[in-house]
Kinemage of the C-alpha trace (Angstrom):
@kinemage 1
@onewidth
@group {chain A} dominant
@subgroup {mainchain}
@vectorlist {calphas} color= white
{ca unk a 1} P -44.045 -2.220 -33.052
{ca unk a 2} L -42.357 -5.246 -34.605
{ca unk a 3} L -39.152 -3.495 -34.300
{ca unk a 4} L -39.257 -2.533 -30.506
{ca unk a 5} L -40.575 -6.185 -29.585
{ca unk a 6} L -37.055 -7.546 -31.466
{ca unk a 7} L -35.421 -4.999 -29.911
{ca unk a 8} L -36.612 -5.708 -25.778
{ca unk a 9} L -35.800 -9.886 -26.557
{ca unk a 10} L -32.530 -8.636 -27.299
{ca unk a 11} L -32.111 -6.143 -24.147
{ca unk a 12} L -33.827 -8.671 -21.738
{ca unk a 13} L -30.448 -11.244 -21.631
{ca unk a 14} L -28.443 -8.244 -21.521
{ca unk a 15} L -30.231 -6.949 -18.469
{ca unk a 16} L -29.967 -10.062 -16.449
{ca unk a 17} L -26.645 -11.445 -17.528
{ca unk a 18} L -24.364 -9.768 -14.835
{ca unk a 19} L -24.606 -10.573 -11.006
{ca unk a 20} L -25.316 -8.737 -8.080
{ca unk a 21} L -25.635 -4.711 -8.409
{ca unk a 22} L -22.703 -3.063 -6.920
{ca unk a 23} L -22.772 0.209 -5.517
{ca unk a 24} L -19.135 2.352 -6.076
{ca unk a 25} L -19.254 2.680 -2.410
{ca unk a 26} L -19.904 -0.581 -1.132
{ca unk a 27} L -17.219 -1.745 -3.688
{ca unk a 28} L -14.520 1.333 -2.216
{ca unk a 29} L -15.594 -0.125 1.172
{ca unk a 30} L -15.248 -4.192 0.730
{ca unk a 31} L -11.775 -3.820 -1.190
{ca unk a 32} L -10.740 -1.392 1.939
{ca unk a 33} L -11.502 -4.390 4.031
{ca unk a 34} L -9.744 -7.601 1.799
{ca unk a 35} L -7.538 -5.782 -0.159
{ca unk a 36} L -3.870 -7.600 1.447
{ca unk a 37} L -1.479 -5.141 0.687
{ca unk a 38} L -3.485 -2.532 2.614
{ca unk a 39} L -3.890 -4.498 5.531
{ca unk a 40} L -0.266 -4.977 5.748
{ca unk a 41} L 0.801 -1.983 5.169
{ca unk a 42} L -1.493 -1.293 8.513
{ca unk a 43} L 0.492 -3.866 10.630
{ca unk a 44} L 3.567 -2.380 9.594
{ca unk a 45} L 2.875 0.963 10.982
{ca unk a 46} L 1.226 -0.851 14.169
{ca unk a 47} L 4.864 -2.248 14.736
{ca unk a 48} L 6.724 0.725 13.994
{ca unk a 49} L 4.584 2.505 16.982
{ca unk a 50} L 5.461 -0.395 19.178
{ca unk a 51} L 9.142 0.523 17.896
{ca unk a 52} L 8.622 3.972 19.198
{ca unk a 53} L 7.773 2.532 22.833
{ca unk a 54} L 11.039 0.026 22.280
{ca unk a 55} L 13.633 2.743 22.181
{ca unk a 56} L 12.168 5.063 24.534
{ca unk a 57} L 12.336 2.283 27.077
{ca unk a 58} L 16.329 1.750 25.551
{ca unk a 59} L 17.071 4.792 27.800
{ca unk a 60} L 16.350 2.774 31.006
{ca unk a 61} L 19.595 1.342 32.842
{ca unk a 62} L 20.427 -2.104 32.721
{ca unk a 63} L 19.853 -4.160 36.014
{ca unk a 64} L 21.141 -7.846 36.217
{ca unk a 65} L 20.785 -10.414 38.617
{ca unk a 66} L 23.027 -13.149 38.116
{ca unk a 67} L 23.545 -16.783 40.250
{ca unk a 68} L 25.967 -19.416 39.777
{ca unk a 69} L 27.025 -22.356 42.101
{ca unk a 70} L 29.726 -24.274 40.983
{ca unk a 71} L 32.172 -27.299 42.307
{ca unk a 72} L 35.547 -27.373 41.025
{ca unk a 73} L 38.473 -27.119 42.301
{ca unk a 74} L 41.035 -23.916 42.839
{ca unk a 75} L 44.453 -24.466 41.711
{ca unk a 76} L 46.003 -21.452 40.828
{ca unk a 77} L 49.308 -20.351 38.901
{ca unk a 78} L 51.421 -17.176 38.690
{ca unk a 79} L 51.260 -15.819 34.378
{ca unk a 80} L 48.961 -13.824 32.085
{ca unk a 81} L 45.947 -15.456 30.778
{ca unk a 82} L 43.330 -14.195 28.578
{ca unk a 83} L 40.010 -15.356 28.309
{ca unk a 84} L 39.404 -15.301 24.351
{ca unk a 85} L 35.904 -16.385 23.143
{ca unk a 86} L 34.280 -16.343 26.866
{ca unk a 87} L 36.347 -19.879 27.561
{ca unk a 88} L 38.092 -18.902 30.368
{ca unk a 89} L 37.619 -20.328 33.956
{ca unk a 90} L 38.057 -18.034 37.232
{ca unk a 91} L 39.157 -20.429 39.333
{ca unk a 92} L 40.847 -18.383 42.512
{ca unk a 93} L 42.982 -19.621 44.681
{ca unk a 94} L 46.855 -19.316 45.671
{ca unk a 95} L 49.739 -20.721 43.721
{ca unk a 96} L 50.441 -24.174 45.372
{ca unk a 97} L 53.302 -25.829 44.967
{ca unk a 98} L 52.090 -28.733 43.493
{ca unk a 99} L 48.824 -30.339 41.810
{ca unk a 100} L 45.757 -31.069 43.591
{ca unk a 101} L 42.035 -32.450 43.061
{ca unk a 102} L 40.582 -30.761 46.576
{ca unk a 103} L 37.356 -30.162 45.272
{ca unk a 104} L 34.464 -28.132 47.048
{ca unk a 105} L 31.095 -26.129 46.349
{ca unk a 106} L 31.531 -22.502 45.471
{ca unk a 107} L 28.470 -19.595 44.991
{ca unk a 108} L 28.227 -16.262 43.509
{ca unk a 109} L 25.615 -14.012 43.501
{ca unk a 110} L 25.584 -10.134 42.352
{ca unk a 111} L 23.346 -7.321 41.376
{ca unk a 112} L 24.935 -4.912 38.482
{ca unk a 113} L 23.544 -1.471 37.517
{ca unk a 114} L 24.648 0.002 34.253
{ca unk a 115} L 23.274 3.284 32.467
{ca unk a 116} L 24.298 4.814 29.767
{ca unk a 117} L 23.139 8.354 31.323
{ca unk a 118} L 24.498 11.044 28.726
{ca unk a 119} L 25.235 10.278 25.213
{ca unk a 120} L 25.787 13.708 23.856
{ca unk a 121} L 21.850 13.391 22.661
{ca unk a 122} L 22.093 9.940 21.046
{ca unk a 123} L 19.679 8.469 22.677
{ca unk a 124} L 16.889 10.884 22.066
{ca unk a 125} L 17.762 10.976 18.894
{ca unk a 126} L 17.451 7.054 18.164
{ca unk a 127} L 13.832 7.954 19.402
{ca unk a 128} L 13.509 11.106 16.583
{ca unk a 129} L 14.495 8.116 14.363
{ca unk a 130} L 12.100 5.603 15.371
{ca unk a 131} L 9.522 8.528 15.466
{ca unk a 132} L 10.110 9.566 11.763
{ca unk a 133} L 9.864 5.694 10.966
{ca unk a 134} L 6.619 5.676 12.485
{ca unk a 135} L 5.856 8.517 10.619
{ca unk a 136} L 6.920 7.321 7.565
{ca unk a 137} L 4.838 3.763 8.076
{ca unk a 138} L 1.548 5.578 8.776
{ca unk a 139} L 1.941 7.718 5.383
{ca unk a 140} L 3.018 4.767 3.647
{ca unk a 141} L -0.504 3.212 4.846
{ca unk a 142} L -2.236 6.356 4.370
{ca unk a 143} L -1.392 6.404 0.790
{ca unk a 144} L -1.637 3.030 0.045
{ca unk a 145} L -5.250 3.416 1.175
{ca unk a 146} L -5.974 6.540 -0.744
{ca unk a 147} L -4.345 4.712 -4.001
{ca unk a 148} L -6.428 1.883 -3.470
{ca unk a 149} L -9.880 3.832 -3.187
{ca unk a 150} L -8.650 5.927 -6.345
{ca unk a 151} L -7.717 2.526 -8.046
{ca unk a 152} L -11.135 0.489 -7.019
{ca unk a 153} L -13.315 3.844 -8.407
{ca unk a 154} L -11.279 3.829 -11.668
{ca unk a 155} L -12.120 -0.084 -11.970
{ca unk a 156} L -15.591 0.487 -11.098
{ca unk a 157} L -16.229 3.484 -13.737
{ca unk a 158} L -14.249 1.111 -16.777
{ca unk a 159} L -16.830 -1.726 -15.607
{ca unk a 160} L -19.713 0.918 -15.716
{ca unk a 161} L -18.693 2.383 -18.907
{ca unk a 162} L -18.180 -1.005 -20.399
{ca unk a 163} L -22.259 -2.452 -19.278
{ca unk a 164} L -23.924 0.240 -20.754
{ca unk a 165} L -21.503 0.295 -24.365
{ca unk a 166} L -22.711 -3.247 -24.434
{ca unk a 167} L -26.423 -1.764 -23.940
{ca unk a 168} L -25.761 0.382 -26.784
{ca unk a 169} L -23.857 -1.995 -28.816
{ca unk a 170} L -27.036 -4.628 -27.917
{ca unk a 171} L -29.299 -1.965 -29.624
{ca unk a 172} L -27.575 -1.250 -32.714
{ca unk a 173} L -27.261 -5.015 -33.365
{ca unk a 174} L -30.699 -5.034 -32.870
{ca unk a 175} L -31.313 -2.448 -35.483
{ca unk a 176} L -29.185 -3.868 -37.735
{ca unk a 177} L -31.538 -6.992 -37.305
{ca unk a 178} L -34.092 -5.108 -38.844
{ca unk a 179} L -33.192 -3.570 -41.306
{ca unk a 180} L -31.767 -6.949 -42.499
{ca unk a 181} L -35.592 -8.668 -42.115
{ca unk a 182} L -36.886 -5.633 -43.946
{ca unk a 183} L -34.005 -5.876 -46.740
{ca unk a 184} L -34.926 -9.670 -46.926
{ca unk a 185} L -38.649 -9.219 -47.472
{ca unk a 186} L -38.048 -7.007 -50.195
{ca unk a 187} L -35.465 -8.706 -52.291
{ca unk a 188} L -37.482 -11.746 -51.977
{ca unk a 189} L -40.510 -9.456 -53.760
{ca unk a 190} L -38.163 -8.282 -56.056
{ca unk a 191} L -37.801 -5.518 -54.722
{ca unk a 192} L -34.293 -4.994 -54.584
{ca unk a 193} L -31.229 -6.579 -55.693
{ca unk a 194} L -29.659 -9.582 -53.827
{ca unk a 195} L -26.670 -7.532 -52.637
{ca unk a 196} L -28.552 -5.907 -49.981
{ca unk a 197} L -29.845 -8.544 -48.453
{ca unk a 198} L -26.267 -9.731 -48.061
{ca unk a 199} L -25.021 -6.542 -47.392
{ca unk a 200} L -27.724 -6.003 -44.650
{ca unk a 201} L -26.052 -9.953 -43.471
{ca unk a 202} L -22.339 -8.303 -43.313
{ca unk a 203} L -23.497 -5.782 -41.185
{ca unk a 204} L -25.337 -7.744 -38.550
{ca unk a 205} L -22.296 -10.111 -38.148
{ca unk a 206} L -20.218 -7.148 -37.594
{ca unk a 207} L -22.606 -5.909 -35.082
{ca unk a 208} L -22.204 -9.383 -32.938
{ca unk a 209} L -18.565 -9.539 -33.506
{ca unk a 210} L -18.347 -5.881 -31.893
{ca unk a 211} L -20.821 -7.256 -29.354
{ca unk a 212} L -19.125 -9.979 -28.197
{ca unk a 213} L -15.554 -7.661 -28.162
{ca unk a 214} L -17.592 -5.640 -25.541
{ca unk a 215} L -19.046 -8.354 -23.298
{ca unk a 216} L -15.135 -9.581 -23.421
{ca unk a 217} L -13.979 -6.222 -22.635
{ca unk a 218} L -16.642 -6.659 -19.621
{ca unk a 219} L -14.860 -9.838 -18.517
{ca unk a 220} L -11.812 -8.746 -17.899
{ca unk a 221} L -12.551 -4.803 -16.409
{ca unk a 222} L -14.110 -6.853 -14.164
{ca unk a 223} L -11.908 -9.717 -13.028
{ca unk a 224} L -9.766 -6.624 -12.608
{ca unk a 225} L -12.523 -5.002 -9.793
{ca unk a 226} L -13.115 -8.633 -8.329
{ca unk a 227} L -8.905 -8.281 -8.121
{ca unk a 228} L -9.175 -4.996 -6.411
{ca unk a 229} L -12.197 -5.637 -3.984
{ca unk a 230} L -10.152 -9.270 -2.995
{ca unk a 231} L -13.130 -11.634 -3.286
{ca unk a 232} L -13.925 -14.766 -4.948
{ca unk a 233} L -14.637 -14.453 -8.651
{ca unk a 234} L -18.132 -13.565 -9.477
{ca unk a 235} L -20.422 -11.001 -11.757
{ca unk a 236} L -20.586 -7.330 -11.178
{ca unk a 237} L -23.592 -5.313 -12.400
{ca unk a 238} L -22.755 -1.301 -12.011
{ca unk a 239} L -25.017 1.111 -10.445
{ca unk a 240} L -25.670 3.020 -13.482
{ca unk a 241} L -27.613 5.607 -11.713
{ca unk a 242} L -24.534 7.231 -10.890
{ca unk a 243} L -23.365 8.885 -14.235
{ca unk a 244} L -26.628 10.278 -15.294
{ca unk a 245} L -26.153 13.343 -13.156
{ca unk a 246} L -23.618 16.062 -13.018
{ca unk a 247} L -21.423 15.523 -9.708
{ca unk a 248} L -22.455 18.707 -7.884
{ca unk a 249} L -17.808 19.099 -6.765
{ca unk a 250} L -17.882 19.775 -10.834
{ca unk a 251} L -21.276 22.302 -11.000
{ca unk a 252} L -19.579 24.411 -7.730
{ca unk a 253} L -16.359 24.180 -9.160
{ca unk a 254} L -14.390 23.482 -5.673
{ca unk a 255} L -11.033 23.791 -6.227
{ca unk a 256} L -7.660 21.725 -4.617
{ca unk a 257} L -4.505 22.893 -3.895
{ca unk a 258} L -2.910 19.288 -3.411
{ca unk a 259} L -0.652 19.779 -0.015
{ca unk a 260} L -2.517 17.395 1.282
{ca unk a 261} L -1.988 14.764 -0.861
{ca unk a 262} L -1.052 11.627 0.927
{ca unk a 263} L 1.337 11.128 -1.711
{ca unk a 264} L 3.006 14.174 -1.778
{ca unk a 265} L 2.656 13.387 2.365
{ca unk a 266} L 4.570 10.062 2.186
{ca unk a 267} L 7.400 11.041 -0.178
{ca unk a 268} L 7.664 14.602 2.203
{ca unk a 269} L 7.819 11.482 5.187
{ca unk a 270} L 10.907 9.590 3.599
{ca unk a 271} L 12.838 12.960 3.760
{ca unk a 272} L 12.057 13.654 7.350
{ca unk a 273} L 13.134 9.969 8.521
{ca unk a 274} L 16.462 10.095 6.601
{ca unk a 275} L 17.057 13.695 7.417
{ca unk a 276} L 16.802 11.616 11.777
{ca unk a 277} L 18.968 9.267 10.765
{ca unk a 278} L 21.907 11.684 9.894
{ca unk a 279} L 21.521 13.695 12.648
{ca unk a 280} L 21.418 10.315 14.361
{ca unk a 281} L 24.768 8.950 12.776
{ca unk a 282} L 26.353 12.417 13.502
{ca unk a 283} L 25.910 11.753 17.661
{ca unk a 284} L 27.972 8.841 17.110
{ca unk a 285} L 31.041 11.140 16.992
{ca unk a 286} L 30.685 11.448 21.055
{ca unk a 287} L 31.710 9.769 23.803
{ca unk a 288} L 29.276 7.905 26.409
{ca unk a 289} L 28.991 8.715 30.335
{ca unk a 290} L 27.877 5.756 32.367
{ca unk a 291} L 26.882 5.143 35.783
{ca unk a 292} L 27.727 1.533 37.451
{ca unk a 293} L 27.305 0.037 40.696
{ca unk a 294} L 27.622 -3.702 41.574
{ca unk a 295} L 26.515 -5.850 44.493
{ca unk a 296} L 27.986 -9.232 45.307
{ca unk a 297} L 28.140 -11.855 47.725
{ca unk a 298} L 30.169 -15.031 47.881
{ca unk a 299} L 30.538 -18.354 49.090
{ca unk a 300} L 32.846 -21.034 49.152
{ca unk a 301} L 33.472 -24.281 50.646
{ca unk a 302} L 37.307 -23.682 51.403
{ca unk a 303} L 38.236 -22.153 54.546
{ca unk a 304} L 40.642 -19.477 54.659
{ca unk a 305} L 43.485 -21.313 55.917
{ca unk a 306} L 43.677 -23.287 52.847
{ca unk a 307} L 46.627 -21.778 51.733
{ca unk a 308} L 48.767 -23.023 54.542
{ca unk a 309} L 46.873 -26.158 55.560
{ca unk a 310} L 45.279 -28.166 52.218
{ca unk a 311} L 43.004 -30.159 54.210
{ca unk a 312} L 40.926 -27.313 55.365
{ca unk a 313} L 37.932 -27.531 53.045
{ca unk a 314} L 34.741 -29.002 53.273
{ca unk a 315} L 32.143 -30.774 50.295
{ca unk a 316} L 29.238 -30.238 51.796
{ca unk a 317} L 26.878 -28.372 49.461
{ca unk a 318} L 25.053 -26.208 51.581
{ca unk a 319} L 28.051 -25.448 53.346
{ca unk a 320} L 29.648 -24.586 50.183
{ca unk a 321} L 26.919 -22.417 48.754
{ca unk a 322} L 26.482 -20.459 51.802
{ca unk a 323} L 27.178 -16.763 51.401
{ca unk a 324} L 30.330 -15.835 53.977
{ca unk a 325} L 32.045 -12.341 52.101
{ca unk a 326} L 30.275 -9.475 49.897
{ca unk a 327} L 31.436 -6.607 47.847
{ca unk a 328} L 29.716 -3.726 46.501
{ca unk a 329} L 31.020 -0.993 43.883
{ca unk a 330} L 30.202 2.152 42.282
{ca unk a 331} L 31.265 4.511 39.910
{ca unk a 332} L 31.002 6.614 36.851
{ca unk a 333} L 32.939 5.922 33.484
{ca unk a 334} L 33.062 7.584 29.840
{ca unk a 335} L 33.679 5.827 27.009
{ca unk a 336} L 34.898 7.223 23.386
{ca unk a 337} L 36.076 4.769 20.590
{ca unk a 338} L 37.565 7.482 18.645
{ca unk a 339} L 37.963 5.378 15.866
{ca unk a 340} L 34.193 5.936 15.414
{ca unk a 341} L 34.292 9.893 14.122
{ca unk a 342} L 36.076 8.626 10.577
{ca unk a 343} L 33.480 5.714 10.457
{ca unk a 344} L 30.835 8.038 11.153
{ca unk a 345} L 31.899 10.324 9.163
{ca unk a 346} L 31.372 7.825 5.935
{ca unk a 347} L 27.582 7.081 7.534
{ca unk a 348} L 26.836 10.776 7.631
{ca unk a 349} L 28.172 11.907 4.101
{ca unk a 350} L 26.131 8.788 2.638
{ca unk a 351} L 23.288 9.316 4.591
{ca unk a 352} L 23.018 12.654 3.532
{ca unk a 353} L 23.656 12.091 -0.216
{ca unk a 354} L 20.281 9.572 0.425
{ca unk a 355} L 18.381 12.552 1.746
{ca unk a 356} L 19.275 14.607 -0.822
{ca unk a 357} L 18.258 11.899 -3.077
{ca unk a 358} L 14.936 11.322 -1.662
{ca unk a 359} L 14.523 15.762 -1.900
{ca unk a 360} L 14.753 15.200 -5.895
{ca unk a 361} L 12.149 12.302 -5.431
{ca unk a 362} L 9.812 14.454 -3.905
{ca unk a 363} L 10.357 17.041 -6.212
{ca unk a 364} L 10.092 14.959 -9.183
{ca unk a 365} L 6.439 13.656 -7.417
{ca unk a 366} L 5.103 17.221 -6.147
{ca unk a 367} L 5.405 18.468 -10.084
{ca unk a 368} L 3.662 15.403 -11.076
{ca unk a 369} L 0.750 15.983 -9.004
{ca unk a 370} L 0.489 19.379 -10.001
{ca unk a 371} L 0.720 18.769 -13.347
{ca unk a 372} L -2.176 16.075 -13.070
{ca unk a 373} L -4.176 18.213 -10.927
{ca unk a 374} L -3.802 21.333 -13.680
{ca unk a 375} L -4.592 18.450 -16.384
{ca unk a 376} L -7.580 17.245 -14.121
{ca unk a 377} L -9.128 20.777 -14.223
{ca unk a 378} L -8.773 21.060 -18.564
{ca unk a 379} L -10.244 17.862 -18.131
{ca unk a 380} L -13.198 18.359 -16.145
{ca unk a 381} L -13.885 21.211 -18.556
{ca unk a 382} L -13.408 19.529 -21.831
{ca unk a 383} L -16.066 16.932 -20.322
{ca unk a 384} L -18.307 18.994 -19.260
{ca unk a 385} L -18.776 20.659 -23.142
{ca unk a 386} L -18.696 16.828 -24.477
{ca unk a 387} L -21.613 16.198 -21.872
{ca unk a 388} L -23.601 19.328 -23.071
{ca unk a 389} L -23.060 17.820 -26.689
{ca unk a 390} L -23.689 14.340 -26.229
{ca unk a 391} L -27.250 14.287 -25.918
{ca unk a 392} L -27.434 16.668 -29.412
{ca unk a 393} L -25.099 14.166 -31.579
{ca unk a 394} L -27.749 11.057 -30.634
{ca unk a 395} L -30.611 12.921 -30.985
{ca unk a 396} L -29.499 14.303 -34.525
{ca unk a 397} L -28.035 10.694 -35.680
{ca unk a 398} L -31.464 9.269 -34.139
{ca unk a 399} L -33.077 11.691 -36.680
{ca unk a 400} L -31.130 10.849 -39.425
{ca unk a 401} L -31.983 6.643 -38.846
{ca unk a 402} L -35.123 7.240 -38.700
{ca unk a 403} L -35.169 9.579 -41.786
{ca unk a 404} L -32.991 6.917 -44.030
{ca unk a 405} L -34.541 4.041 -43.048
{ca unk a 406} L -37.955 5.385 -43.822
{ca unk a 407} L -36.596 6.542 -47.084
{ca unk a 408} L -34.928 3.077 -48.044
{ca unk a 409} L -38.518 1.090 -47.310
{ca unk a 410} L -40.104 3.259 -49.364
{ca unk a 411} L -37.272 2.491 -52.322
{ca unk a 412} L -35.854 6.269 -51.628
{ca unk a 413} L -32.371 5.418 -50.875
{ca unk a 414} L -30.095 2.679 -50.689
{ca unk a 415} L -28.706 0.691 -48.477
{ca unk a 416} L -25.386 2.086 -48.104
{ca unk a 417} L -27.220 5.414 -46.974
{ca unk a 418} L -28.797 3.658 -44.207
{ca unk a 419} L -25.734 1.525 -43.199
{ca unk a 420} L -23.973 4.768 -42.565
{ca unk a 421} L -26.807 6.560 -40.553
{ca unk a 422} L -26.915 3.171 -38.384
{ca unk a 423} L -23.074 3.308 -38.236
{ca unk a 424} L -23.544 7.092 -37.221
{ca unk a 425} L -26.432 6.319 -34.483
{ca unk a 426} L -23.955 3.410 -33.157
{ca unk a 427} L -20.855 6.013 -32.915
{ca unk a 428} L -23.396 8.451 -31.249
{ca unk a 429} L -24.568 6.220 -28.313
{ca unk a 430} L -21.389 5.579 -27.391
{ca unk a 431} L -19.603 8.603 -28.041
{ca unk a 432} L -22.582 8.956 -24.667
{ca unk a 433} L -21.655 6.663 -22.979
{ca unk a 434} L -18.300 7.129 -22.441
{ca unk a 435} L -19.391 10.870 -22.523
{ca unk a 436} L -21.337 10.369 -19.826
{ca unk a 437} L -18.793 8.077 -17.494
{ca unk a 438} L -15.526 11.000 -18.618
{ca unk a 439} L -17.435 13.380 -16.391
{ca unk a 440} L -16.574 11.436 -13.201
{ca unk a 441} L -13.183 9.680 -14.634
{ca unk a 442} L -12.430 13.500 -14.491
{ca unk a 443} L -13.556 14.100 -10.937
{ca unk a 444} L -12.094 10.727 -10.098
{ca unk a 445} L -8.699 12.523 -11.543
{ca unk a 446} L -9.237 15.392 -10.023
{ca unk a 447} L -9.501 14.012 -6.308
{ca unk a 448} L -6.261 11.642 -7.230
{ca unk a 449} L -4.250 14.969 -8.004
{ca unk a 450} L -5.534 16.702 -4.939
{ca unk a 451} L -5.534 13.550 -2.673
{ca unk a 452} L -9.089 14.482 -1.306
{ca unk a 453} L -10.864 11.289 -2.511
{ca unk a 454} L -13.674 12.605 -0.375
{ca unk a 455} L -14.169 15.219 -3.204
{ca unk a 456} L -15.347 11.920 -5.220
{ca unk a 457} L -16.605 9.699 -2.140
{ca unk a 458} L -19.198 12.322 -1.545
{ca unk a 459} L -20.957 12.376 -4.595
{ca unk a 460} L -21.907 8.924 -4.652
């Protein structure tokens, strides 16, 4: 009786120094919600959508309404000119013998139509592109929520396992209390030598020391969830409920094939969008068929006798601005830089050597998976032995404590015999422990490898 009071002082701070229970589920679902590199990852495939609707709307023709009203004057002269950098004037008028300043109010005003109405499939292609981009961005976000789920359930089972091998670790220190107050009481009647009693001393320090390594280990497996979940710092008890059942995926032995994996899905993604863009680089080789049509309409504030008689303007504005002559135009054109097919070339052979790249990336990640998914299954079973075993290596080393440490107060045995059937006990609860938590660090590596976290998700 002694012994079991000593031993629930000890458990009680243990119980009560961690904060708030967390379920694995509520934690999966609150580092879904903070967690920044997911929710970016989310906007990013938001815009590429909006990039979809961009280019399909590229395909529209170009209409332009354009106004100017001016006041300058029009001297004109016979020669070439060319209007480099846009710094040209059009000033029109006839070649006058001499200089003037006449200066009146001009206007122009036009409507131009331009579409680019066959590009030898260039334009639907820039859409394939943006599609495959789109594509790409929702795997991307897809996977990066999958890894995150798979990364926030590994956290949470390391925390877990870590709480309850400080439970264990709590208890064998409080054994090793014990036996050091019983080897105390009987070197002090003589008993037995003085050596035990500091023997019995060595042992309980080592117990703290390994103690405090484990509330340590706590600490940080921790600060790593509270990283994960992306909330303020705080204390994390584990539902501990969780591991002292089979998971029921394990007991029906469901099996994955992996296609699914939205890994294997985002890698497979990069491939498709650079595959579009050297199809896309290849329609560059063709030329472009345009339809055009202009409206414009004029004014001007010299009459048309100017030429002969210099006097015949006016500087009234509205006069000036005042539309008198229009023009309209229409046509069809075709364009073909042929310089473009040996540029375009160079884009396409690169472009390809990219996607071929990105084929051996994909490779190199789909033999991964299966490897971790045929490592998952060994797994599950080695686990699932160790979990039928656990339960008979504590209750034999709980045997054996009992035995030895009933032999050494009745002067049977020494203490070296019961230091090693504590030591054994000790090894035995947390062989357990982290017995107990493999069985779902399997399934947790199982569902990675298949990329059906739901296999996991569902068991909680």
């Amino acid at each position: 009786m002694h012994a079991k009071k000593i031993m629930l002082l000890f458990l009680l701070p243990v119980m009560y120094t961690y904060g708030q229970t967390l379920t694995l589920r509520d934690a999966i679902d609150t580092g879904m919600a903070n967690y920044g590199l997911v929710k970016a990852k989310e906007k990013y495939a938001q815009a590429s959508n909006e990039t979809v609707k961009q280019v399909k709307r590229d395909y529209l023709p170009n209409l332009n309404l354009s106004a100017q009203q001016d006041y300058g004057t029009v001297n004109g002269q016979n020669g070439p000119a060319y209007g480099f950098g846009g710094l040209g004037v059009a000033s029109s008028g006839l070649p006058l013998a001499e200089q003037n300043w006449n200066a009146a109010f001009g206007a122009l005003y036009l409507v131009n139509v331009n579409w680019d109405f066959f590009t030898f499939g260039r334009t639907k292609q820039r859409i394939n592109v943006a599609k495959a981009d789109a594509e790409r961005q929702q795997k991307d976000f897809e996977q990066e929520q999958f890894q995150q789920k798979v990364r926030i359930a590994g956290a949470y089972l390391n925390l877990l396992a870590s709480q309850r091998l400080v439970i264990s670790q709590q208890k064998n220190l409080d054994r090793t209390i014990v036996v050091q107050k019983n080897a105390a009481v009987r070197v002090k009647n003589g008993l037995l030598p003085g050596v035990d009693s500091t023997l019995a001393s060595a042992e309980v320090s080592r117990a703290k020391i390994s103690l405090n390594q484990l509330k340590e280990q706590v600490k940080m497996q921790n600060a790593e969830l509270v990283r994960l979940l992306g909330v303020e710092p705080k204390d994390f008890a584990a539902d501990t409920t969780m591991v002292v059942r089979i998971p029921k995926a394990i007991l029906t032995g469901e099996s994955e094939t992996g296609e699914q994996n939205p890994i294997r899905l985002f890698y497979k993604s990069r491939v498709d969008y650079s595959a579009q863009q050297q199809k896309a680089f290849s329609r560059e080789y063709w030329p472009t068929f345009s339809l055009f049509g202009v409206f414009q309409t004029r004014a001007s504030g010299f009459n048309s006798n100017y030429a002969s008689d210099q006097t015949s303007y006016t500087q009234n504005y509205w006069d000036g601005i005042n539309p008198t002559r229009q023009n309209y135009l229409a046509g069809v054109g075709v364009t073909w830089n042929l310089t473009n097919i040996m540029r375009s070339s160079k884009k396409v052979s690169a472009q390809k050597l990219i996607t071929e790249g990105l084929q051996e990336e994909y490779k190199a990640v789909d033999n991964q998976l299966k490897a971790q998914l045929d490592a998952a299954n060994a797994r599950i079973g080695f686990a699932m032995q160790n979990y039928q075993e656990a339960p008979r290596q504590v209750s034999a080393a709980q045997q054996a404590y009992v035995q030895r440490t009933t032999l050494y107060r009745n002067g049977l045995t020494n203490l070296v015999d019961v230091t090693q059937a504590l030591y054994t006990l000790n090894r035995a609860e947390t062989d357990r422990d982290v017995i107990y938590t493999n069985v779902w660090q399997a399934l947790l590596l199982k569902a990675a490898a298949s990329g059906d976290i739901n296999l996991f998700i569902n068991e909680l």
